[in-house]
N, C-alpha and C positions, 0 to 999 in steps of 0.2 A: 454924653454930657461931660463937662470938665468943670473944676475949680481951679481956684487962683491958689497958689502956696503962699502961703501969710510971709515963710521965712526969705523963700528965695524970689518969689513973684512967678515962677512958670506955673505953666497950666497941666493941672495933671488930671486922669479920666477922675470919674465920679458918677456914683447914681444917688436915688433917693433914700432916704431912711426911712424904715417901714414906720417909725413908731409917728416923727413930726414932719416926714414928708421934705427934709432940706438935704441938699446935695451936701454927700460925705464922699471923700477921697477912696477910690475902690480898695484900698490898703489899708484903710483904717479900721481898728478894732472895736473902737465907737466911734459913736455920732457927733462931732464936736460942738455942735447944739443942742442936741438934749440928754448923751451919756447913754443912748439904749445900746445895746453890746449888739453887734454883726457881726453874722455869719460870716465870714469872709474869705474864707482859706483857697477855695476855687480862684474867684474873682482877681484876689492879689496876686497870683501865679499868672494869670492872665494880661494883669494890668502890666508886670514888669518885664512881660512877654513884649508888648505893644511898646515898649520904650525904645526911642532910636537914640542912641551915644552921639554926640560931637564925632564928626570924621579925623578933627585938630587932634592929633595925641596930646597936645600941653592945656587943653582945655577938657573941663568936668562937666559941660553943659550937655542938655539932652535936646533933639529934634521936638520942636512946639507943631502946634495945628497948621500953623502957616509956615509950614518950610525950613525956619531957621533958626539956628543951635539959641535958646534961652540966657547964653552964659554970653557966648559972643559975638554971636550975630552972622555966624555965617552959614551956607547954603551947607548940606553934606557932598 
C-alpha cells in the first residue's frame, strides 16, 4: 500500500491503522487521521530500507512505483 506526501507529492509505502482503519505512512508515529500512536520502530527501518535515491547526484528525488526518480523524472 502507498500514500501520496501532502508536501512533496511522491508516493511513499503505508499500511493501515489499527484504530480507524486509514492508510498512515509506515514512518509515522501517528495516524494523521485520527492521532492513535503506532508502533512503528520495525516498519520504519524497513520502509527507508525500500527507498531507491535518484542515480543524478545533483537531484534529491527518490525511485517512485513506476520506475522514475519523483523529483525529476528520470529512470535510475
Amino acid at each position: 500500500m502507498s500514500v501520496t506526501c501532502e508536501e512533496c507529492g511522491a508516493t511513499v509505502p503505508s499500511d493501515k491503522c489499527p484504530s480507524c482503519r486509514e492508510d498512515a505512512p509506515l514512518w509515522a508515529k501517528y495516524c494523521p487521521h485520527c492521532g492513535f500512536k503506532l508502533a512503528r520502530e520495525v516498519t520504519a527501518a524497513k520502509a527507508k530500507r525500500k527507498r531507491q535515491l535518484c542515480s543524478d547526484e545533483s537531484c534529491i528525488g527518490i525511485i517512485g512505483p513506476d520506475g522514475l526518480c519523483t523529483d525529476c523524472g528520470k529512470r535510475p
